[in-house]
VOFI-351028 format. One record per residue (C-alpha): x, y, z. Coordinates in steps of 0.1 Angstrom, whole numbers, padded with zeros to 4 digits, always signed. Layout:
BEGIN
XYZ;...
END
This chain:
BEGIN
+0207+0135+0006;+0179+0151+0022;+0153+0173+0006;+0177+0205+0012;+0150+0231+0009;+0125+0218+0036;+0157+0212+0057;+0164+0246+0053;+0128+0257+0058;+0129+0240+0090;+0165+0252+0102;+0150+0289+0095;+0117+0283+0115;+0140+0269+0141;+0164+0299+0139;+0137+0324+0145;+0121+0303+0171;+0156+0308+0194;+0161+0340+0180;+0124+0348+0200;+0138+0337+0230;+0126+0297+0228;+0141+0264+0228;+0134+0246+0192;+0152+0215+0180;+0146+0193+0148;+0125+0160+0163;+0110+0127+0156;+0113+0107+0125;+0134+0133+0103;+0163+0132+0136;+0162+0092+0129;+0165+0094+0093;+0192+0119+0094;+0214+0098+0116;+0206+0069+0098;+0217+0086+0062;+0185+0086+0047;+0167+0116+0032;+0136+0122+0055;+0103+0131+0038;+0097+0160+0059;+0113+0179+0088;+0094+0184+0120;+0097+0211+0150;+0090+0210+0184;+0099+0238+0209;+0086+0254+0239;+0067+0279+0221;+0032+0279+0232;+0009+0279+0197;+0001+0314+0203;+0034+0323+0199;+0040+0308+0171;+0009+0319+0150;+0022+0352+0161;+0063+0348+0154;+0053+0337+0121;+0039+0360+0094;+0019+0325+0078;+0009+0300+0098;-0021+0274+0100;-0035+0263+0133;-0044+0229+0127;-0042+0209+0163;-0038+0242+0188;-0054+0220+0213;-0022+0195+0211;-0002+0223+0206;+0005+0220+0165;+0010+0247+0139;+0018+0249+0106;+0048+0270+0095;+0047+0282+0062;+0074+0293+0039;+0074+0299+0002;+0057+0266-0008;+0072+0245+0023;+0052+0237+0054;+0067+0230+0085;+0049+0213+0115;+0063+0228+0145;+0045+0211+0179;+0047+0225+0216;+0068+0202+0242;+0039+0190+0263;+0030+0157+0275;-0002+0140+0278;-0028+0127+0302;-0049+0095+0295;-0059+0082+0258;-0091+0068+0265;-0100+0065+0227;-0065+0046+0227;-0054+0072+0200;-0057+0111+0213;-0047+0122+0244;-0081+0133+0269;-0062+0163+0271;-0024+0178+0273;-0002+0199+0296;+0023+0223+0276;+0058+0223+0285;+0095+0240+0288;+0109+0204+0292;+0119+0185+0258;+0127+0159+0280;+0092+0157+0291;+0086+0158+0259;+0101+0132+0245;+0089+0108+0271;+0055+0108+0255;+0066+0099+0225;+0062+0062+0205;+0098+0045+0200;+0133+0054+0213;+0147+0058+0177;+0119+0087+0171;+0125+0103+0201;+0156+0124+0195;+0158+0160+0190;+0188+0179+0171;+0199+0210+0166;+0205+0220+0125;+0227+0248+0135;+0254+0225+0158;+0243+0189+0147;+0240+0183+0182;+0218+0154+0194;+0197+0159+0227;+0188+0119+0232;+0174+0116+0272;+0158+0080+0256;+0185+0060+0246;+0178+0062+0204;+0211+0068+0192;+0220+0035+0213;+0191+0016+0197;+0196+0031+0162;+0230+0018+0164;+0219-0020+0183;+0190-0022+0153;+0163-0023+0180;+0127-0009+0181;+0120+0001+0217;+0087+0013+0230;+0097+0048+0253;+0094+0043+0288;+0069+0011+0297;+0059-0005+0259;+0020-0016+0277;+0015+0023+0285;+0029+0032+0250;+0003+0008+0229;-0029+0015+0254;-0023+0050+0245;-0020+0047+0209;-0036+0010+0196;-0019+0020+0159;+0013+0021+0175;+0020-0017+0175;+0014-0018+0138;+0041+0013+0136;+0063-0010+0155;+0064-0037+0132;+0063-0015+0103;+0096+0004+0114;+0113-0031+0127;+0108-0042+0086;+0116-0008+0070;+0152-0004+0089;+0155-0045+0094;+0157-0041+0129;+0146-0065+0157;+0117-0059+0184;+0130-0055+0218;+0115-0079+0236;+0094-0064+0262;+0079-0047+0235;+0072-0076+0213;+0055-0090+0241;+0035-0060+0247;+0022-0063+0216;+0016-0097+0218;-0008-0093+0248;-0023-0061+0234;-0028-0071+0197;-0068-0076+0198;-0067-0039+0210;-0056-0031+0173;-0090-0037+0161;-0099-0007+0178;-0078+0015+0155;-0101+0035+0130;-0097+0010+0097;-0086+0036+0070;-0055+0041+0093;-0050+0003+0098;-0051+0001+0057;-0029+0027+0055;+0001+0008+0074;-0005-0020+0060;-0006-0004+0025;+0029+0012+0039;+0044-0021+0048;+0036-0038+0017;+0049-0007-0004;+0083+0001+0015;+0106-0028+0002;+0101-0052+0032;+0070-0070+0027;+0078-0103+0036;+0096-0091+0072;+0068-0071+0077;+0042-0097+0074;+0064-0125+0090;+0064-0103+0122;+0023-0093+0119;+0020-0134+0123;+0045-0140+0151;+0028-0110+0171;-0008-0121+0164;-0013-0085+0148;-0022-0102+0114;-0047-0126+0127;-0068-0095+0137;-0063-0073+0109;-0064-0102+0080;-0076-0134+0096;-0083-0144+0061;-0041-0144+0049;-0032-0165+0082;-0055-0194+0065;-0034-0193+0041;-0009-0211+0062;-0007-0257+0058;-0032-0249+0030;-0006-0275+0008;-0001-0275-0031;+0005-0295-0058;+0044-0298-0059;+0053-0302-0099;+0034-0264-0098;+0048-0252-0065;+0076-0268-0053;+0082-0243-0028;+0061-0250-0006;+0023-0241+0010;+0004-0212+0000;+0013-0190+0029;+0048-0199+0017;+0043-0190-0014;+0029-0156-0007;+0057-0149+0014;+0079-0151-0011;+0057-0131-0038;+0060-0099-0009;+0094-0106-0007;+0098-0097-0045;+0076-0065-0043;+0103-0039-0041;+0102-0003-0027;+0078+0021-0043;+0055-0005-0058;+0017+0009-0066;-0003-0003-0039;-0029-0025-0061;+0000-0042-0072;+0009-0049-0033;-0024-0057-0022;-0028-0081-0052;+0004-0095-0045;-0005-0102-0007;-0040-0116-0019;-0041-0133-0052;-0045-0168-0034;-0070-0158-0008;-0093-0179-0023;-0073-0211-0021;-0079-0224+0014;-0119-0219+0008;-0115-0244-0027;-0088-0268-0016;-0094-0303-0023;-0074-0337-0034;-0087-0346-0065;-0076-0382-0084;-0045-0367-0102;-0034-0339-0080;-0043-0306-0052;-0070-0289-0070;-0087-0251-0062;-0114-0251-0089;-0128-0218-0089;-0102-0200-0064;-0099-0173-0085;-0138-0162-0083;-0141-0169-0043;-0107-0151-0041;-0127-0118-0056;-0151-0120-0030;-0130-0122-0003;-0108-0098-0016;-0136-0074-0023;-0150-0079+0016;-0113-0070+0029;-0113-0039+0005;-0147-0032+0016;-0134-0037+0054;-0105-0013+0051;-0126+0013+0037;-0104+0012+0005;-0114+0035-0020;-0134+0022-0052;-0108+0028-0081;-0077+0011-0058;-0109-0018-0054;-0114-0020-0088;-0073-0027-0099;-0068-0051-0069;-0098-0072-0076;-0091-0069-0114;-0052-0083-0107;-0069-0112-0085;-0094-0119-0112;-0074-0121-0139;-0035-0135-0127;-0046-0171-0139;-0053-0158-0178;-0016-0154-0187;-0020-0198-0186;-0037-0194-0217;-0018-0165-0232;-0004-0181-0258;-0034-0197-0271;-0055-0164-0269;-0072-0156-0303;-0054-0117-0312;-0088-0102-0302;-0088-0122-0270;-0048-0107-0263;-0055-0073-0277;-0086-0074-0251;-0070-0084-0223;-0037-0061-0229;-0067-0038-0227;-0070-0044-0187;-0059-0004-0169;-0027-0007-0156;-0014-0038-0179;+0023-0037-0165;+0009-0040-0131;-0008-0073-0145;+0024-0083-0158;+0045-0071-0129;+0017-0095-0106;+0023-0128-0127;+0064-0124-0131;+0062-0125-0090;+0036-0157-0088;+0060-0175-0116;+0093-0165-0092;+0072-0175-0063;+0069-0210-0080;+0079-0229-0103;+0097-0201-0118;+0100-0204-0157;+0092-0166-0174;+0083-0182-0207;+0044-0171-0204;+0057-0138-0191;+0079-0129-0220;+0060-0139-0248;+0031-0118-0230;+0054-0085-0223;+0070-0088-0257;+0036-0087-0277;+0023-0062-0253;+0056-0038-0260;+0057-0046-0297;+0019-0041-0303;+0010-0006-0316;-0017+0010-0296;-0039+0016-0326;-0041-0019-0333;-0050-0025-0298;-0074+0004-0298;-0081+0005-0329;-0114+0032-0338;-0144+0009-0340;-0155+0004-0373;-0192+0007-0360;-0214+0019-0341;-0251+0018-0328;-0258+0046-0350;-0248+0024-0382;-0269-0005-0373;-0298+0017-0371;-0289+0033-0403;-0285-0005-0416;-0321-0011-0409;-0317-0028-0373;-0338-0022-0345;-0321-0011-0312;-0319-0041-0288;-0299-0063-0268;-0283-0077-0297;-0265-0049-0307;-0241-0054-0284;-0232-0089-0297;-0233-0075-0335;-0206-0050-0324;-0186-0069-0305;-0184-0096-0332;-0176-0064-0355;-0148-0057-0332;-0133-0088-0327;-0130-0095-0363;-0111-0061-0363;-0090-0070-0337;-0085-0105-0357;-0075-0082-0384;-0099-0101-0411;-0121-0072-0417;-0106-0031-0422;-0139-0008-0434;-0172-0002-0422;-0187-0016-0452;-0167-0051-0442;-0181-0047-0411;-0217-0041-0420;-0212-0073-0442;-0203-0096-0418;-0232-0081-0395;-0256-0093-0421;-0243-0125-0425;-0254-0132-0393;-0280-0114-0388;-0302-0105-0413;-0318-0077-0416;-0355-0091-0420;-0349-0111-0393;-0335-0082-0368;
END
């Protein structure tokens, strides 16, 4: 069901709205949701209040867009968009309007709007539908259908093609046509779109359960070859069979998104999409078999110039490039000395690590074996062996007679990893096995 308090937030604002002597209906993505049965995220209003109106009808309100005719309702701790009818002149930054015409007409207003299925309106008192686009026909056909003519729609809104195919894999629908070919012709207009929004629909397609559809249709549009040139290289870039018998790398990435389900952290998504960036830069036939030596550490860099491209910020970075660096360790998992495990079950966010290489092992050869015996030590290990409180410190060498330098950090981290190895349990063992190798008089 729907969030019933911001439905009923909404219904109110809409309530007072006729009660004032205006026209107000529920509208856009909520209206779709609704008659899809889902529970829509928020509930937007439009009427033919002019913003004045509304900052006035409304006892606390935030102007936040006046100039397109948007104000913020508020109510308790709910806050309801509520947007003039109007429609809109030219977009010649292909995402704002030059400048807009309020109206009485929700008709009007719906023409302006991006896709039949969000261009309903509905009334919460009746349930009635006002639907002058033909959305209730397309909700019901499964089709995403630009309003009016689909070339208009995407020159005045580049970001809208990427919505398209966003929406087609959320609700599994198809592209009309004549919009898919819109798109097609007006897909190197998409790198005009401001990048943090062009990672944020991305990050959106990846995290809303339909990965793989989403990405599929990014390639057969040509959207993905200007937004990530570097994951359509990924396609006829072959691998060794008796590792991936499913196929090419592109393949094989494929069905890694197809695995991510709804909800997913993004890092996890992101790595998902680009853990194997780096393969089509290192391929090469070597005597025995396909090789990529050293895919992993040109697949950081690449990874780290799309990152730095989409303007992500530097802790989401950090985990995606952290996945990507280290999805190949859980290979040697089982040979790890403890300290080497208890380090790398160290790594922030180790389910997500785990989560990443249960998709790659599905998305190939698919035996778990590495995975289990990974997740079971990492859920049976107690956290104070695996962050155990060091034994020393710099403090202790000095007080052992060492001079500071760049050797301390070896000393303790031998320190540590006999600790972790569980061969050593005082500081006095500790400062032992620090002067066995290294001597004081020779510090």
């Amino acid at each position: 069901m729907a969030d019933n308090a911001a439905r009923d937030a909404a219904a109110e604002v809409v309530a007072q709205l006729r009660a004032a002597g205006h026209q107000a209906y529920f509208v856009g993505g909520c209206v779709r949701d609704l008659l899809l049965g889902r529970s829509p995220k928020d509930f937007d209003v439009a009427t033919s209040a002019l913003p004045d109106q509304v900052l006035t009808l409304f006892p606390k309100t935030f102007s936040v867009g006046a100039h397109f005719g948007v104000v913020l309702v508020s109510t308790g701790e709910i806050v309801t968009e509520v947007a003039t009818f109007r429609n809109d002149g030219a977009y010649s930054d292909g995402r704002h309007p030059d400048a807009v015409q309020f109206s009485t007409s929700p008709e009007e207003d719906a023409r302006r709007r991006d896709f039949t299925i969000n261009g309903m309106m509905l009334d919460p008192a009746s349930g009635a539908v006002l639907d002058t686009v033909g959305g209730k026909q397309d909700l019901n056909a499964g089709v995403i259908r630009a309003i009016g003519n689909p070339s208009d729609r995407f020159a005045e809104d580049n970001l809208r093609m990427l919505r398209a195919v966003r929406f087609a894999a959320r609700f599994a629908f198809d592209l009309d046509p004549a919009t898919e070919k819109a798109i097609e012709r007006f897909a190197p207009e998409v790198k005009q779109v401001s990048r943090e929004r062009v990672r944020d629909e991305l990050t959106r397609m990846l995290s809303e359960g339909r990965a793989r559809r989403a990405f599929e249709l990014l390639d057969a549009t040509g959207l993905l070859d200007q937004v990530l040139p570097e994951v359509v290289r990924l396609k006829g870039v072959a691998q060794p069979p008796q590792y991936h018998p499913e196929g090419d790398v592109w393949v094989h990435t494929l069905l890694l998104l197809d695995g991510l389900g709804a909800g997913c952290p993004p890092a996890l998504a992101w790595a998902a999409l680009l853990h194997d960036i780096g393969k089509p830069a290192t391929f090469r036939v070597a005597p025995d078999r396909i090789r990529f030596d050293g895919h992993v550490e040109v697949g950081i860099r690449i990874a780290e110039d799309i990152c730095r491209r989409l303007r992500f910020p530097n802790y989401d970075t950090e985990q995606i490039l952290l996945l990507i660096g280290n999805h190949m360790r859980f290979a040697d998992v089982r040979k790890m000395k403890e300290s080497t495990l208890k380090r790398f079950f160290r790594l922030p966010h180790f389910d997500e690590h785990l989560a990443l290489h249960r998709l790659d092992v599905l998305a190939s050869h698919g035996s778990l074996e590495l995975y289990d015996f990974a997740r079971d030590r990492f859920e049976t290990l107690p956290e104070e062996q695996v962050r155990p409180p060091l034994l020393l410190n710099g403090k202790d060498l000095i007080e052992a007679g060492y001079s500071p330098g760049p050797k301390f950090t070896q000393m303790l981290a031998m320190a540590e990893d006999a600790q972790l190895e569980g061969t050593i349990h005082t500081r006095d063992q500790a400062l032992a096995l620090i002067r066995e190798h290294w001597p004081t008089s020779l510090s």
